[in-house]
C-alpha positions as CSV (number, residue, x, y, z in Angstrom):
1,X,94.3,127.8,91.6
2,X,94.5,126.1,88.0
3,X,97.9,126.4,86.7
4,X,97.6,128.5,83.5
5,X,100.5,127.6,81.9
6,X,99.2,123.3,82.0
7,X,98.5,121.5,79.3
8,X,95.9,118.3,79.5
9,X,95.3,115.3,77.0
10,X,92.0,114.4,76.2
11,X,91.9,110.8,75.1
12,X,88.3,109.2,74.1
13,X,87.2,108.0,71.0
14,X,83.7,109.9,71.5
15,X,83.6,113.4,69.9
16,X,81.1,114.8,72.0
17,X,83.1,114.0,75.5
18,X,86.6,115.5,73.9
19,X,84.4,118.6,73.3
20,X,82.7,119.0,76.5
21,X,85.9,118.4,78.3
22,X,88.2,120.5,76.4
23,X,85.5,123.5,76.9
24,X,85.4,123.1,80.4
25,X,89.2,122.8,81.0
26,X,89.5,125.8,78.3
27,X,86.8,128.0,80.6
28,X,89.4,127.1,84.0
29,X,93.0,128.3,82.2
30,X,94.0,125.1,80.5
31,X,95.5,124.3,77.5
32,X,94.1,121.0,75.7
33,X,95.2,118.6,73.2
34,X,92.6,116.0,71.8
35,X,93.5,112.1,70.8
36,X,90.3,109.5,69.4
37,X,92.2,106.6,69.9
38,X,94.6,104.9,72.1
39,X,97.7,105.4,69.5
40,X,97.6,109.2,69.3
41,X,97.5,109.2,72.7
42,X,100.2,107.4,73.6
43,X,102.3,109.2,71.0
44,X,101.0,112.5,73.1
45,X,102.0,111.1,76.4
46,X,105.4,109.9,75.1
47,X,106.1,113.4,73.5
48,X,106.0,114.8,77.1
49,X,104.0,117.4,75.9
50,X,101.0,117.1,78.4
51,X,100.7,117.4,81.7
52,X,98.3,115.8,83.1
53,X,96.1,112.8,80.7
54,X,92.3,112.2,80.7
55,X,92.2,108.8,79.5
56,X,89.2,106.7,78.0
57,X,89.1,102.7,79.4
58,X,87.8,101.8,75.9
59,X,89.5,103.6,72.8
60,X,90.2,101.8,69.2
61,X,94.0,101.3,68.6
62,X,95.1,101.2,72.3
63,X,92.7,100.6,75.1
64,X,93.3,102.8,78.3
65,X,95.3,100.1,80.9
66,X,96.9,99.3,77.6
67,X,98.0,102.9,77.2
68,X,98.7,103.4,80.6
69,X,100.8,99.9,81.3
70,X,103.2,101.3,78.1
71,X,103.2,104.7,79.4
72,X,104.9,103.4,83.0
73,X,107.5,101.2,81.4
74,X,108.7,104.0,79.7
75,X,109.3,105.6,82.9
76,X,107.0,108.3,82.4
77,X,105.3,110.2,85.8
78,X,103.0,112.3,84.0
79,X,99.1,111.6,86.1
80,X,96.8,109.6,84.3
81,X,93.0,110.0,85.3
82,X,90.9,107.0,83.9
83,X,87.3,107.6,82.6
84,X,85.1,104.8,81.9
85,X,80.8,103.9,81.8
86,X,81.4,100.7,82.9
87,X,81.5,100.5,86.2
88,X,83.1,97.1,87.2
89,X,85.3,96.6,90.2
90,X,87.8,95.0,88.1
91,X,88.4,98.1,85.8
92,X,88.8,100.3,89.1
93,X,91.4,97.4,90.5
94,X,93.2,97.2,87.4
95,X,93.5,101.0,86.9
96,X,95.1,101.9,90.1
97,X,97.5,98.7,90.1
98,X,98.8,100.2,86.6
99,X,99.2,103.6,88.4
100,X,96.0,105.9,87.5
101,X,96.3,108.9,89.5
102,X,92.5,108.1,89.9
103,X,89.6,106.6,88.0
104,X,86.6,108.2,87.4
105,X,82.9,106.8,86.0
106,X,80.4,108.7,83.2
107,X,78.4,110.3,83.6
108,X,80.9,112.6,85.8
109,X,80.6,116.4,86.9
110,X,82.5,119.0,85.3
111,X,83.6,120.4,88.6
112,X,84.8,117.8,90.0
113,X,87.2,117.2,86.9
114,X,88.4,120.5,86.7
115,X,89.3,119.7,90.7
116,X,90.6,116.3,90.3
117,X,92.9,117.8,87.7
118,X,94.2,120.2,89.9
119,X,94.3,117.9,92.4
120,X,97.1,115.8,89.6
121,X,98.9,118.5,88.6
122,X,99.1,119.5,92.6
123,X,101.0,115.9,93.1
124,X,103.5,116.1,90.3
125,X,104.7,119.4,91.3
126,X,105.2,118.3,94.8
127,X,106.7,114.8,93.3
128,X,109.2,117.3,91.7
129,X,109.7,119.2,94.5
130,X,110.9,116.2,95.8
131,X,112.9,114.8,93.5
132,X,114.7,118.1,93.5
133,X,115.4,118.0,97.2
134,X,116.9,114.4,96.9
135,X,119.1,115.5,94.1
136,X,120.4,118.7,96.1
137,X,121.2,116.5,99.4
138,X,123.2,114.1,97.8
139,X,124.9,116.6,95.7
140,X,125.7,118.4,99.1
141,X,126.2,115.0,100.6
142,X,129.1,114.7,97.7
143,X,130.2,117.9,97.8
144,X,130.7,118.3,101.4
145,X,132.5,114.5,102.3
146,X,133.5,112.9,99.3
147,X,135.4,109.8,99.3
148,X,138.6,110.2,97.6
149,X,141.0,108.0,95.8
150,X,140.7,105.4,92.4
151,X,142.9,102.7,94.4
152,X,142.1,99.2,93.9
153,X,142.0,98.9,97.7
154,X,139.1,101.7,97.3
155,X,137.5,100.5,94.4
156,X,136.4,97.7,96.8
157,X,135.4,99.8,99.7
158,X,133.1,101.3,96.9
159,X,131.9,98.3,95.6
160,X,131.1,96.8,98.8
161,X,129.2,100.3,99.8
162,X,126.8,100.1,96.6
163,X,125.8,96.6,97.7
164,X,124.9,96.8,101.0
165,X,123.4,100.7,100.9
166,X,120.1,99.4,99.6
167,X,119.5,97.0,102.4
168,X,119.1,97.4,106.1
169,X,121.8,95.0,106.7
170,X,124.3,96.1,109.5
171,X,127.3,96.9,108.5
172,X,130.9,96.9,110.6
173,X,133.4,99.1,109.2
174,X,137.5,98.7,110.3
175,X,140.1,100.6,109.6
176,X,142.8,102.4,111.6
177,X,142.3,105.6,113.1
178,X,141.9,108.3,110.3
179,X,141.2,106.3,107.3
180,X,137.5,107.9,106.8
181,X,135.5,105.5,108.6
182,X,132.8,107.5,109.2
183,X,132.8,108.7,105.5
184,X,132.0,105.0,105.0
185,X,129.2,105.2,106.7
186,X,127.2,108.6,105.6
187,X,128.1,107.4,102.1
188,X,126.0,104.2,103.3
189,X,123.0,106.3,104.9
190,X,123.0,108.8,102.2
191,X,122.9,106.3,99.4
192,X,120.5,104.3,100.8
193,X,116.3,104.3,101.1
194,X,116.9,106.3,104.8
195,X,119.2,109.0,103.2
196,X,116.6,111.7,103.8
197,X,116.5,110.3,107.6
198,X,119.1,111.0,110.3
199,X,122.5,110.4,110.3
200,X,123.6,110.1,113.9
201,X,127.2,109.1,114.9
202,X,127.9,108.0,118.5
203,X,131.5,107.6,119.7
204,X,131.8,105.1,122.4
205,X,135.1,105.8,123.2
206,X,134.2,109.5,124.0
207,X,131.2,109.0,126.5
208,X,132.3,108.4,129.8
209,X,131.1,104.7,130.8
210,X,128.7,105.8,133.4
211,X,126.9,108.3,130.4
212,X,126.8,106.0,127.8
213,X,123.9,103.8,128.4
214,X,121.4,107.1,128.7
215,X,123.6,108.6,125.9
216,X,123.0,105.4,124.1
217,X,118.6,104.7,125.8
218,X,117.8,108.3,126.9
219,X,116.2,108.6,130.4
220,X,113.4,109.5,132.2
221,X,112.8,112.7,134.9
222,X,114.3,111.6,137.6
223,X,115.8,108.3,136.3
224,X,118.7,109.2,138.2
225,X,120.5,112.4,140.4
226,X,120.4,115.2,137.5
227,X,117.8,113.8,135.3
228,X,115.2,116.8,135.7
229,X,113.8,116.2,132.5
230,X,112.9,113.6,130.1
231,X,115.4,112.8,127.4
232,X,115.8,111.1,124.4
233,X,119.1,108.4,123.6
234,X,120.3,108.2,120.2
235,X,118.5,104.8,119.6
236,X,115.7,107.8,118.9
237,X,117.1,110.3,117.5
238,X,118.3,108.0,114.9
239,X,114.4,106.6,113.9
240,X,114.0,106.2,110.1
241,X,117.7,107.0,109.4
242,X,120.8,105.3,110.4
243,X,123.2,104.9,114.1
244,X,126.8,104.7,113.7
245,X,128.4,103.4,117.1
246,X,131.8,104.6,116.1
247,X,135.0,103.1,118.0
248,X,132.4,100.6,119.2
249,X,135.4,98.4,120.5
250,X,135.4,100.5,123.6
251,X,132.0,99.7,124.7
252,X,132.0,98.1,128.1
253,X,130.8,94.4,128.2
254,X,127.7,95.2,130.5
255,X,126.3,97.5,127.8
256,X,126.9,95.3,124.9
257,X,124.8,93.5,126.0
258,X,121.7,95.9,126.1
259,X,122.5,96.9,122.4
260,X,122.5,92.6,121.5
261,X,119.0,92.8,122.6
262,X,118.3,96.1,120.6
263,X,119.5,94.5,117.2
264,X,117.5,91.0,118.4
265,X,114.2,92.3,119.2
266,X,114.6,95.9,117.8
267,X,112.6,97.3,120.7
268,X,114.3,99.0,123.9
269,X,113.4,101.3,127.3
270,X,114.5,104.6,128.3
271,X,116.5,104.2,131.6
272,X,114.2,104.5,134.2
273,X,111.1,104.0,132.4
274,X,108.6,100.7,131.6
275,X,107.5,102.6,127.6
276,X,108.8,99.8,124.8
277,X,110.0,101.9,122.5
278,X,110.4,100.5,118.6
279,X,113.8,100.7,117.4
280,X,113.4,101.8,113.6
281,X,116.7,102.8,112.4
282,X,119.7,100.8,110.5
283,X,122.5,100.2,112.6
284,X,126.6,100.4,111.4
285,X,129.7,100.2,113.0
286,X,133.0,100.9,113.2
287,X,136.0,100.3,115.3
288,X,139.8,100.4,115.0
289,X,140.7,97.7,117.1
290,X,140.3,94.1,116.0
291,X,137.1,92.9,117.6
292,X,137.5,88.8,116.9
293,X,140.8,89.3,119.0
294,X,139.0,91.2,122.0
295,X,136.0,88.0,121.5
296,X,139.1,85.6,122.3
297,X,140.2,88.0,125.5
298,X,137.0,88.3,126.7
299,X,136.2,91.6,126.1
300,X,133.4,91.5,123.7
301,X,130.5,89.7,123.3
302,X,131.3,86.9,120.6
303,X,127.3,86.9,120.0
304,X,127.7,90.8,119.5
305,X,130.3,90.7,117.1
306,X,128.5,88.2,115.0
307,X,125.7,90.3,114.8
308,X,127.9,93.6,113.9
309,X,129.8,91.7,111.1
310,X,127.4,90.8,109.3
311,X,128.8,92.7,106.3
312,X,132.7,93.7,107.1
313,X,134.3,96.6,105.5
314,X,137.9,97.2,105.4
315,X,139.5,100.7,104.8
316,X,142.6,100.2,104.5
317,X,145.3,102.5,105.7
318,X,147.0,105.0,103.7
319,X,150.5,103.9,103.3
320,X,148.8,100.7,101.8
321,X,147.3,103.0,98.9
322,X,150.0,105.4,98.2
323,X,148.7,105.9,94.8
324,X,145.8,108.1,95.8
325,X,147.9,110.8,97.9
326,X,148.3,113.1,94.9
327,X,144.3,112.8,94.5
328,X,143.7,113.2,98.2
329,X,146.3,116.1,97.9
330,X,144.9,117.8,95.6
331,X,140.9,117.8,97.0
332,X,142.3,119.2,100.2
333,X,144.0,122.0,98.4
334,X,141.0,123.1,97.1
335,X,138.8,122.5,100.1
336,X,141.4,124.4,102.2
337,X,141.6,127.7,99.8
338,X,137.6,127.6,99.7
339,X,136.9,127.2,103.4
340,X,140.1,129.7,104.5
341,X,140.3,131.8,101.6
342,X,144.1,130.9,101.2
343,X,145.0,130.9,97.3
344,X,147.6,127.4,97.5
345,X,148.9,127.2,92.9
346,X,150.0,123.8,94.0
347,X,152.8,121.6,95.4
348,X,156.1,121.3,94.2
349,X,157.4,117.8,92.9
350,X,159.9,117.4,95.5
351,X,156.9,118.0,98.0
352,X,154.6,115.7,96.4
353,X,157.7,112.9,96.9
354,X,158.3,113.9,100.6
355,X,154.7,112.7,100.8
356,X,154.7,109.8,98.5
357,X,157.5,108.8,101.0
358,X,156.2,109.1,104.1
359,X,154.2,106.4,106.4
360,X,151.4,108.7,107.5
361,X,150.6,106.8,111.0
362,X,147.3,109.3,111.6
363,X,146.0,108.1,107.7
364,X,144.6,110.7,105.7
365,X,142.8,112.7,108.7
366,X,147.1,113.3,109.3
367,X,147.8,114.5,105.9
368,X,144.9,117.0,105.6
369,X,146.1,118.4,108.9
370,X,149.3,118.5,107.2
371,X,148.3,120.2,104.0
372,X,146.3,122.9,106.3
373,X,149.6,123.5,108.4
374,X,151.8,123.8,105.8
375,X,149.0,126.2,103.6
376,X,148.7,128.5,106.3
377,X,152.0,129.0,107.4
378,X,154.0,128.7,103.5
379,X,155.3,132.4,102.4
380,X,154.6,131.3,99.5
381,X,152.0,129.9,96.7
382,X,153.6,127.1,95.8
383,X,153.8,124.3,99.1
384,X,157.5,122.8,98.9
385,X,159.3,120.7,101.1
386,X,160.0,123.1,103.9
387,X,156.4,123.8,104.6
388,X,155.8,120.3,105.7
389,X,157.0,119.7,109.6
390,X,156.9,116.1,109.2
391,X,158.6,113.6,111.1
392,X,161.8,111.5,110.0
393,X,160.8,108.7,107.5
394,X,159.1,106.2,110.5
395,X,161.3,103.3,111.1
396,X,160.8,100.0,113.6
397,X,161.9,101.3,116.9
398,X,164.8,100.5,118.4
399,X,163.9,97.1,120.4
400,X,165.2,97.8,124.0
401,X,167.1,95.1,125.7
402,X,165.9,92.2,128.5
403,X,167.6,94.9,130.9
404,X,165.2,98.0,130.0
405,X,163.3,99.4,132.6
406,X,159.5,98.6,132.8
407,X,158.7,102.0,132.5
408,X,161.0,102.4,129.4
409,X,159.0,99.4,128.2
410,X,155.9,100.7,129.2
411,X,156.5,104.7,127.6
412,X,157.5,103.1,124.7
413,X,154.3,101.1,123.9
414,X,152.0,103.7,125.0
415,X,153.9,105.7,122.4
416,X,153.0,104.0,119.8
417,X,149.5,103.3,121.0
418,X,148.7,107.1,121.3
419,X,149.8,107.4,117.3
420,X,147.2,104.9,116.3
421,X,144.3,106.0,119.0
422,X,143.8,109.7,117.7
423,X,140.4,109.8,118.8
424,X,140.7,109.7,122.4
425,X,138.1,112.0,124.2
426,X,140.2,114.8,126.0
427,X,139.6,113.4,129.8
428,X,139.3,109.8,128.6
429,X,143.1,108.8,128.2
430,X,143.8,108.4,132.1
431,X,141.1,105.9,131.8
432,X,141.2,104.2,128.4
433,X,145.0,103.6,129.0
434,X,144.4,101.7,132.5
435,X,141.8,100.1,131.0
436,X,144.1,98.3,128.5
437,X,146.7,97.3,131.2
438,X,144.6,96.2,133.8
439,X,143.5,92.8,132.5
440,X,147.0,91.4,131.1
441,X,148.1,92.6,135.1
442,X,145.7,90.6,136.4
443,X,146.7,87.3,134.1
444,X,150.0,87.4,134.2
445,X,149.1,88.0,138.4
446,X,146.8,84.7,138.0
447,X,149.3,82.5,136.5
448,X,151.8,83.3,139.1
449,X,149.5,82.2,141.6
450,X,148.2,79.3,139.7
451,X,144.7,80.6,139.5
452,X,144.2,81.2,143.7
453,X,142.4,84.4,144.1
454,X,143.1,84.6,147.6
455,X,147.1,85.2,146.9
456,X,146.7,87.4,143.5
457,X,144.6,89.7,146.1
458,X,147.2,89.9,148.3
459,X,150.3,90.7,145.8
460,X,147.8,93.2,143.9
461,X,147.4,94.8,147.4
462,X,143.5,94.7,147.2
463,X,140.5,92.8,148.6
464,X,139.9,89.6,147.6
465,X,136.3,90.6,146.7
466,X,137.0,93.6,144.4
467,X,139.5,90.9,142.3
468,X,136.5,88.7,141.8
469,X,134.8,91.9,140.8
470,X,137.3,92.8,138.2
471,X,137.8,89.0,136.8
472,X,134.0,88.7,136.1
473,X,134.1,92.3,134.8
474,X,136.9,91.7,132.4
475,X,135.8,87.5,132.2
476,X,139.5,86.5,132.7
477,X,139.7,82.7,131.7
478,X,140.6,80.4,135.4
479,X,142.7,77.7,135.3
480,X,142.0,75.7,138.6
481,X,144.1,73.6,140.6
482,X,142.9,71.0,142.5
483,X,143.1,72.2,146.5
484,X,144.0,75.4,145.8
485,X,141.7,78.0,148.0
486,X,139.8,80.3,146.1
């Protein structure tokens, strides 16, 4: 249906066309303005006061491409239908590569002009549609998990985010536990050309390791005991957006190197199935460990790691930008009396300082818990110092003496290990923690014996083959002796 309340320029120099042309339009619901030369009409188009633009090739003052080249530079969307009786392939070429919505010859048919201009104004609508929806999402996108703080630290976090968003480039994103790393990366997606794609996060260090690679690949019926149905892996579910492998430190080395050939070749295969399957989406990671030290233990691919850091991002920790806690403070307030209707005036000054003082080992995901804690539980408006059930200022820990017991030693550093790794998958500890101590045992094991494998089985208590096993598994470094039985 025409849209009534349109209005459409008429550009051509002959009288005659204007007034067939502005009858016709006039007869479907239109409103019409007329222009005889190239001038007036780009004065028209520049007033924003048309529509859609029925343009002449050949006018006096300013020939159509003319018109229409200016008209684009100026960043105007507004449809511009070409009319011409010449006939050439050039003007046709030239037309579209300035933009025409479409080019049409004399003598034309009325219908088909009152159709092709329905046909424009169709397309702009929709392009504003668009352009709408874009706007909305990132406004929700800001809304819902914006990056807070004015820190210099920060101001290069953002800086680094604006130059790599428009790219594909991957991206590998460190931090500790808690300092918004995944933040990073949907400010990344959502700021870039696949922001209207998938964002789809994957934590490796909360699949179990037998789960990850069809978690990771998807699977095919009856890949495997369980698989009753086809499936699809994140690889997938992430075409034409973006795939965070979050914590991806924790991957094990076997499937490291089925994801190297994902980011070489860009192609990979469901488990249990022959289909190539095109890997279109942009890969980031992120990881809270330090990834060129596990390259140097052996457990992570170096060649993986160079392909990851490509482009490094560092968020810092929060007691190294202490200057955006009252900012961060003060966005969780509000987010916390919107979401659970709680009406928190503020924080008294003493309160802010207990803050400013402490270390904050869990980063900002630790102080929004806080703030939420203390909000729900304060008698009061106004949060002071007694809400917040903080620990003591954190201090270096008492070093325990040559004498300590190893399982002192040992409950000591898997207290602090359990403050930095927050995002342990409830079921996973048990494992995650042996998997940390079982290759410095079989080292320090090693060097006792000098490298023999045959004697390191036999203090470990197991067979001989399932060491081997575990040294290839975890590619601990030998160092051979001459004569010595392997």
């Amino acid at each position: 249906m025409p849209h009534p309340s349109a209005t459409i320029l008429i550009a051509d120099d002959e009288a005659s066309i204007r007034w067939v042309l502005a009858r016709a339009l006039a007869d479907l619901g239109y409103r019409t303005i007329e222009a005889a030369d190239g001038s007036a009409a780009l004065d028209c188009l520049l007033s924003g006061r048309c529509d859609v633009a029925l343009v002449d090739i050949k006018m006096p003052g300013c020939d159509g491409l003319t018109l229409l080249e200016h008209a684009r530079h100026r960043g105007l969307t507004t449809p511009v239908i070409i009319m011409t009786a010449q006939t050439t392939m050039r003007n046709a070429i030239e037309a579209m590569k300035q933009g025409a919505f479409d080019y049409v010859t004399k003598p034309f048919d009325i219908e088909a002009i009152g159709a092709l201009v329905q046909r424009a104004l169709e397309a702009q609508r929709q392009a504003r549609n668009l352009q709408r929806l874009e706007h909305e999402m990132r406004r929700r996108f800001e809304l819902g998990v914006e990056i807070v703080g004015h820190s210099a630290p920060m101001q290069e976090v953002y800086k680094r985010i604006g130059r790599v968003a428009q790219s594909d480039v991957t991206v590998l994103i460190q931090g500790e536990s808690g300092t918004g790393k995944e933040l990073i990366a949907k400010a990344i997606h959502y700021h870039s050309p696949r922001w209207a794609g998938p964002f789809v996060p994957l934590n490796c260090s909360a699949v179990p390791r037998d789960l990850l690679e069809s978690e990771l690949f998807g699977y095919e019926k009856g890949a495997f005991t369980g698989a009753t149905e086809r499936r699809i892996g994140k690889f997938e579910a992430a075409a034409g957006g973006t795939l965070l492998l979050d914590e991806v430190g924790d991957m094990p080395l076997d499937l490291q190197a089925k994801v190297l050939r994902v980011l070489q070749e860009r192609e990979f295969t469901r488990v249990g199935g022959n289909e190539v399957i095109r890997a279109d989406c942009r890969i980031l990671a992120a990881t809270n460990r330090d990834l060129s030290r596990l390259v140097k233990q052996g457990a992570f691919r170096e060649d993986l790691y160079f392909r990851l850091n490509v482009v490094p991002i560092r968020v810092c920790p929060l007691r190294e930008r202490r200057e955006d806690i009252p900012e961060l403070v003060g966005y969780f307030l509000q987010k916390i009396n919107a979401e659970l209707g709680i009406r928190v005036s503020g924080i008294a000054p003493e309160a802010m300082e207990l803050l400013l003082d402490y270390a904050w080992p869990g980063n900002v995901r630790e102080l929004e818990n806080a703030l939420v804690r203390a909000a729900v539980l304060a008698p009061g408006r106004l949060l002071l110092p007694g809400d917040f059930a903080l620990p003591l200022p954190a201090s270096p820990p008492t070093p325990l003496g040559r004498d300590a017991a190893l399982e002192d030693l040992v409950r000591c550093k898997l207290l602090e290990w359990l403050e930095r790794e927050q995002k342990i998958a409830e079921g996973r500890l048990y494992d995650a923690f042996l998997e940390r101590v079982e290759r410095p045992l079989l080292e320090v094991v090693l060097e006792r014996t000098g490298g023999n494998q045959l004697k390191a089985a036999a203090i470990l208590g197991i067979n001989r083959n399932t060491l081997r096993k575990k040294i290839t598994q975890l590619k601990i470094p030998l160092k051979r002796i001459a004569g010595d039985n392997r």
